[in-house]
The first five atom37 places (N, CA, C, CB, O) and aatype in JSON, in Angstrom:
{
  "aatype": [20, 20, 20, 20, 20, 20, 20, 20, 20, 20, 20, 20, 20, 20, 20, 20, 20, 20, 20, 20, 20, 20, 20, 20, 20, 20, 20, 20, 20, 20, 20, 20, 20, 20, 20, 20, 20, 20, 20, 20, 20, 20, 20, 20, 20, 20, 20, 20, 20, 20, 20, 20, 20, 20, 20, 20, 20, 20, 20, 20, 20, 20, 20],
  "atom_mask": [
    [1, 1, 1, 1, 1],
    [1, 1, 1, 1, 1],
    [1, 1, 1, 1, 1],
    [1, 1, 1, 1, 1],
    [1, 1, 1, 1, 1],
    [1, 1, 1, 1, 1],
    [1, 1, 1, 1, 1],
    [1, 1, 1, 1, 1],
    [1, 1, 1, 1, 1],
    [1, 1, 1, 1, 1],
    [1, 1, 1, 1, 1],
    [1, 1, 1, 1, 1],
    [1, 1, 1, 1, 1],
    [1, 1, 1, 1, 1],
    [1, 1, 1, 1, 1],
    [1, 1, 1, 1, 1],
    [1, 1, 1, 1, 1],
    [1, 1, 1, 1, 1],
    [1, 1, 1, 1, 1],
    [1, 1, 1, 1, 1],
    [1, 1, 1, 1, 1],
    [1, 1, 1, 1, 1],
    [1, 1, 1, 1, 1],
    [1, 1, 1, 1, 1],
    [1, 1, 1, 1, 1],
    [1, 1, 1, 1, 1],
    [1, 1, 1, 1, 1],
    [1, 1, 1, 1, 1],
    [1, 1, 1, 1, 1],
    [1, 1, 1, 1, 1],
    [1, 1, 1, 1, 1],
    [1, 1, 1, 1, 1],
    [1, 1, 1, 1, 1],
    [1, 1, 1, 1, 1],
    [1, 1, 1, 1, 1],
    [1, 1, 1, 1, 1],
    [1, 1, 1, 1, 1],
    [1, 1, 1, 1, 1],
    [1, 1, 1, 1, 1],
    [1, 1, 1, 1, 1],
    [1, 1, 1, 1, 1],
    [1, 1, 1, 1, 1],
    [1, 1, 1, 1, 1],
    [1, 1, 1, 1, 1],
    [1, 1, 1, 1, 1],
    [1, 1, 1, 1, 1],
    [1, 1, 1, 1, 1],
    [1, 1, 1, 1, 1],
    [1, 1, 1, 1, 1],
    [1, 1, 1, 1, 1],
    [1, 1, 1, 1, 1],
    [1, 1, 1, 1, 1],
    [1, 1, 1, 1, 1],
    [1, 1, 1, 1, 1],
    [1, 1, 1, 1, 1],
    [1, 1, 1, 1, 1],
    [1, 1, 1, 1, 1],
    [1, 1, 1, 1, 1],
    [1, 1, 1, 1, 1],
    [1, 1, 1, 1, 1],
    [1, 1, 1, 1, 1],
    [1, 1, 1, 1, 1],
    [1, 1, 1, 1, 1]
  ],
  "atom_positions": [
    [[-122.99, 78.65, 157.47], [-123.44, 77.61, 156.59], [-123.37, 76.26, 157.3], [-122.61, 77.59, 155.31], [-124.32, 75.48, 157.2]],
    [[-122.5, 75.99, 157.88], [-122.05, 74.71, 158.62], [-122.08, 74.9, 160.42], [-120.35, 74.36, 158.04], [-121.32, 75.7, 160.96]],
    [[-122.72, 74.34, 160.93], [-122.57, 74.23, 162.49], [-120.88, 74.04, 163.03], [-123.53, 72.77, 162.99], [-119.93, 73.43, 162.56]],
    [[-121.04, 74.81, 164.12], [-119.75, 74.35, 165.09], [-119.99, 73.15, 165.31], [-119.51, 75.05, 166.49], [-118.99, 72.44, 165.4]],
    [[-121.39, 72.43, 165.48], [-121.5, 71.12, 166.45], [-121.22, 70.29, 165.49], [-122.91, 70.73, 167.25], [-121.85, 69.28, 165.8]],
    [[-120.47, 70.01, 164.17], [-120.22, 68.8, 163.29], [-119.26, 68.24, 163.97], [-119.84, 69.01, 161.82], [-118.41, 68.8, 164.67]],
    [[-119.44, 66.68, 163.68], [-118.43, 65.72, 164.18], [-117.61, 65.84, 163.16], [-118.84, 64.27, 164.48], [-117.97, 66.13, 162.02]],
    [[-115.97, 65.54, 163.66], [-114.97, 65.57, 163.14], [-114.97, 64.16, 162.12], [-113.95, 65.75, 164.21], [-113.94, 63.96, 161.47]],
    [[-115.84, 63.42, 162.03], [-116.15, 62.46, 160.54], [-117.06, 63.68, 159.93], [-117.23, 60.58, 160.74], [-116.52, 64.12, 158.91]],
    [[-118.11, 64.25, 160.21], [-118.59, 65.42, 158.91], [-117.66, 66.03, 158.47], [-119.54, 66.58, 159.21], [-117.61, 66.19, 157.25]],
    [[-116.45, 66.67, 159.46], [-115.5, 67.7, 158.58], [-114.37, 66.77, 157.41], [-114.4, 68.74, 159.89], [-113.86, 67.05, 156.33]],
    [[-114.34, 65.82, 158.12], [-113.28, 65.05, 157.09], [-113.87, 64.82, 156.03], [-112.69, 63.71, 157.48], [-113.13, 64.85, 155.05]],
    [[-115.25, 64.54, 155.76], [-116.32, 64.13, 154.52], [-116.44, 65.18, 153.83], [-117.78, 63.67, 154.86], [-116.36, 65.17, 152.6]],
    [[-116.67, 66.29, 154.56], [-116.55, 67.86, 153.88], [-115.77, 68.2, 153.52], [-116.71, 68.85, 154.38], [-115.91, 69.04, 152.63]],
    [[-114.5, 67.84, 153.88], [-112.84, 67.84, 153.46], [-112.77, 67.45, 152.08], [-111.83, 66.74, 154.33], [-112.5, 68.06, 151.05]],
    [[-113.17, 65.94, 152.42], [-113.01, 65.38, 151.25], [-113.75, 65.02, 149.95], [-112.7, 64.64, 151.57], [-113.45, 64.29, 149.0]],
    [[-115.14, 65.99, 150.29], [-115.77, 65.97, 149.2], [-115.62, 67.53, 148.41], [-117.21, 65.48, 149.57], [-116.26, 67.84, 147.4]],
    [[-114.8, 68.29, 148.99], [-114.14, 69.69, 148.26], [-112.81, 69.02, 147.83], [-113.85, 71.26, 149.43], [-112.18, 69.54, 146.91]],
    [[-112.37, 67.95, 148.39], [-110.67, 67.88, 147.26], [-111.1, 67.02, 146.28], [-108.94, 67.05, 148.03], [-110.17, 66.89, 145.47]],
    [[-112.07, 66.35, 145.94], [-112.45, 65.34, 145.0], [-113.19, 66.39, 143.71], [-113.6, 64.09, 145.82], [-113.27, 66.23, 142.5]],
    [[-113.67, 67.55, 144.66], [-114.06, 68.54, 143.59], [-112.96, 69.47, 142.55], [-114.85, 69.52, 144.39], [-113.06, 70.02, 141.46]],
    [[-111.75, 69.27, 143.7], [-110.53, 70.14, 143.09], [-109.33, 68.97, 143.02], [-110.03, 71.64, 144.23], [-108.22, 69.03, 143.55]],
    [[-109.77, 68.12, 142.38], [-108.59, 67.4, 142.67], [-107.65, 67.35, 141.88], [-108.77, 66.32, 142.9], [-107.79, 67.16, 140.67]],
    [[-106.37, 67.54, 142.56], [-104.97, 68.09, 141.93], [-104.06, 66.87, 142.08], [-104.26, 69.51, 142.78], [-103.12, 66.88, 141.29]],
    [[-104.12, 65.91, 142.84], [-103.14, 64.77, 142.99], [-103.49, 63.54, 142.45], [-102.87, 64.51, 144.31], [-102.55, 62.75, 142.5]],
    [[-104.29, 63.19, 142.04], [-105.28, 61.75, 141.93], [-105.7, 62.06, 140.19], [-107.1, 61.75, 143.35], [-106.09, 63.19, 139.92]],
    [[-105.63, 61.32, 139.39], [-106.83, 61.23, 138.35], [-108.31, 60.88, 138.56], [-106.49, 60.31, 137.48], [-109.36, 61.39, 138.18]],
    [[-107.99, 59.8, 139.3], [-109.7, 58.92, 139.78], [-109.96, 59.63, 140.74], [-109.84, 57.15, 140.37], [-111.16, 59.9, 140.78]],
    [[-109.27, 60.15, 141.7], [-110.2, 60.71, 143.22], [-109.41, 60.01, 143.95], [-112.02, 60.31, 143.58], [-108.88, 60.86, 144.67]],
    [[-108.95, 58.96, 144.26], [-109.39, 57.84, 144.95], [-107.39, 57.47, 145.66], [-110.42, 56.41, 143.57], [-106.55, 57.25, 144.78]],
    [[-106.99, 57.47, 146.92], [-105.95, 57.83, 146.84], [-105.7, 57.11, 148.36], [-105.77, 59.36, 146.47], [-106.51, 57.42, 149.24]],
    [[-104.68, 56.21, 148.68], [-104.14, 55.97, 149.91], [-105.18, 57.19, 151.29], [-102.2, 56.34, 149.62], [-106.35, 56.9, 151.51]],
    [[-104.9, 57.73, 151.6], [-105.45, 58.74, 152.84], [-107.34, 58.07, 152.24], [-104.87, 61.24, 152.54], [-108.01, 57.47, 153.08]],
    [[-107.62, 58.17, 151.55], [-109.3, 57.86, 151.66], [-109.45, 56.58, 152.03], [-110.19, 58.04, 150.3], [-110.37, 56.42, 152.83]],
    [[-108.67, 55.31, 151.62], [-108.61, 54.11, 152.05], [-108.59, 54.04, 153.68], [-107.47, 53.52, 151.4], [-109.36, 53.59, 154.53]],
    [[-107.69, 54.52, 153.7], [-107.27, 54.8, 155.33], [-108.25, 55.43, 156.2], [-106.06, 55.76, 155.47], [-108.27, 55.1, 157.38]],
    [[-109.08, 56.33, 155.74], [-109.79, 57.14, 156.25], [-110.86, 56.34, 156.35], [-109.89, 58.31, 155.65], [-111.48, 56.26, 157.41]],
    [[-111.21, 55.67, 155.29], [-112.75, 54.98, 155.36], [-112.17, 53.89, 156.59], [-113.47, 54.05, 153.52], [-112.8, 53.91, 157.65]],
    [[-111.27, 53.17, 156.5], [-110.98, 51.87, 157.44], [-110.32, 52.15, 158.91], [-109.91, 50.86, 156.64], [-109.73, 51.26, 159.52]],
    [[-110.43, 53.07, 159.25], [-109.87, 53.96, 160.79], [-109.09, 53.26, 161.01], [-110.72, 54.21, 162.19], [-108.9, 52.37, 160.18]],
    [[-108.15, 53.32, 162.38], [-106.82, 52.64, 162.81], [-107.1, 51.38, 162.64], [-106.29, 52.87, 164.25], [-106.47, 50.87, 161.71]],
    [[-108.09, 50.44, 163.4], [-107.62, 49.3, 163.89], [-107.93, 48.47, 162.27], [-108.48, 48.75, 165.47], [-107.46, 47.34, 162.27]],
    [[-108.52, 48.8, 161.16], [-108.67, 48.26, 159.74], [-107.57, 48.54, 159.26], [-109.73, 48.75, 158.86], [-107.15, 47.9, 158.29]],
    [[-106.91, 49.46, 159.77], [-105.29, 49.79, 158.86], [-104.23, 49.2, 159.32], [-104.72, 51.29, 158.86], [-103.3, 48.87, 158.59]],
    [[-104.29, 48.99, 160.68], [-103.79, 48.35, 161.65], [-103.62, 46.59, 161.04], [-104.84, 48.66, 162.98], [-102.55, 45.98, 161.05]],
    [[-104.9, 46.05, 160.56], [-105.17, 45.06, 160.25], [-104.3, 44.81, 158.91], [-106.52, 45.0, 160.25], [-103.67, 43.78, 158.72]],
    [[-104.34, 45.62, 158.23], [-104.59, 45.69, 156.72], [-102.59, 45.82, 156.64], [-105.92, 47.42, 156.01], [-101.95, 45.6, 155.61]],
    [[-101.97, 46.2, 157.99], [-100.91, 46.32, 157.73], [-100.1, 44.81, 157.73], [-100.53, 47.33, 158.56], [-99.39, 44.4, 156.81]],
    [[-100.38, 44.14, 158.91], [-100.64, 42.93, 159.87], [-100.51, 42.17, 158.29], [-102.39, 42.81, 161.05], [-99.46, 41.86, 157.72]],
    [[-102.1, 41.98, 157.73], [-102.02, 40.91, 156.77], [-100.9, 41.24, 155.33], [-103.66, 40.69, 156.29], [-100.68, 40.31, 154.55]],
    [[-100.37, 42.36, 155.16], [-99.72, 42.55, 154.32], [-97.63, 42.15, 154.54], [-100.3, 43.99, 154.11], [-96.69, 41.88, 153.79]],
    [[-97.89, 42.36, 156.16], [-96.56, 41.76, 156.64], [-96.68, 40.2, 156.34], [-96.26, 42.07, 158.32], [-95.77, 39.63, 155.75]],
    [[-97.61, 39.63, 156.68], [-97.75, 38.29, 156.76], [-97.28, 37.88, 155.73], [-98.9, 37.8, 156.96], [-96.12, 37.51, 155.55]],
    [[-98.45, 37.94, 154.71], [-97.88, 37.46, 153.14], [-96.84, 37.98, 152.4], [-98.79, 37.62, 152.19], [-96.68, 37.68, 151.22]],
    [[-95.9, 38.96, 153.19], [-94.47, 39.06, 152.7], [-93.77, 38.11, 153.41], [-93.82, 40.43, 152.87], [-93.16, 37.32, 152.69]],
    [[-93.64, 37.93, 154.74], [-93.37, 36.88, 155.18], [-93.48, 35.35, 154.15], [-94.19, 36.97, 156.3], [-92.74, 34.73, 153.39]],
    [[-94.97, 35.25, 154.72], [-94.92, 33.8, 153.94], [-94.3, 33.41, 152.1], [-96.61, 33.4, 153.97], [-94.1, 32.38, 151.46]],
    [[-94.17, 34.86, 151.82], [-93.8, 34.72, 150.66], [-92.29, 34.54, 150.48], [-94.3, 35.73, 150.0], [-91.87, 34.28, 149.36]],
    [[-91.72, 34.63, 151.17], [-90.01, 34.95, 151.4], [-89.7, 33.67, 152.2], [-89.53, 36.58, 152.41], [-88.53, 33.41, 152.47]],
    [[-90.74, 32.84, 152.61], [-89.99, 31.72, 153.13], [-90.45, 30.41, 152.12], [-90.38, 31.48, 154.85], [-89.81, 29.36, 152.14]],
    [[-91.56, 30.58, 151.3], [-91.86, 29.26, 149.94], [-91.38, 29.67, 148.81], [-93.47, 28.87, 149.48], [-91.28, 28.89, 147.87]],
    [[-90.89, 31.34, 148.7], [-90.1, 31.32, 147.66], [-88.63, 31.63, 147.41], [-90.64, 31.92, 147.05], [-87.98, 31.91, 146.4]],
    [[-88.29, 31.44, 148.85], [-86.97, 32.38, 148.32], [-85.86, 31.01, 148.16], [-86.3, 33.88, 149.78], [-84.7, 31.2, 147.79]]
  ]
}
């Protein structure tokens, strides 16, 4: 049904469009690992970066 030659983004999409069909953990679908997945390392990477920051900056105007 499916080629050997799929890129490993088709199998993850195929992955994840059979757990959205069975989905047992999530109400909405929609769950940390898909965030991550859509935004590859260096967006998560980022996404970690700006979330340190504004704990930072938040701990030094409010504490």
């Amino acid at each position: 049904m499916f080629g050997d030659n799929d890129t490993p983004e088709d199998k993850r999409e195929r992955l994840r469009q059979n757990e959205l069909k069975y989905r047992s953990s999530s109400i909405q679908g929609s769950n940390l690992s898909d965030l991550v997945g859509g935004l590859g390392w260096k967006g998560t990477g980022i996404m970690i970066l700006v979330l340190l920051l504004a704990v930072v900056i938040y701990s030094v105007f409010f504490h």
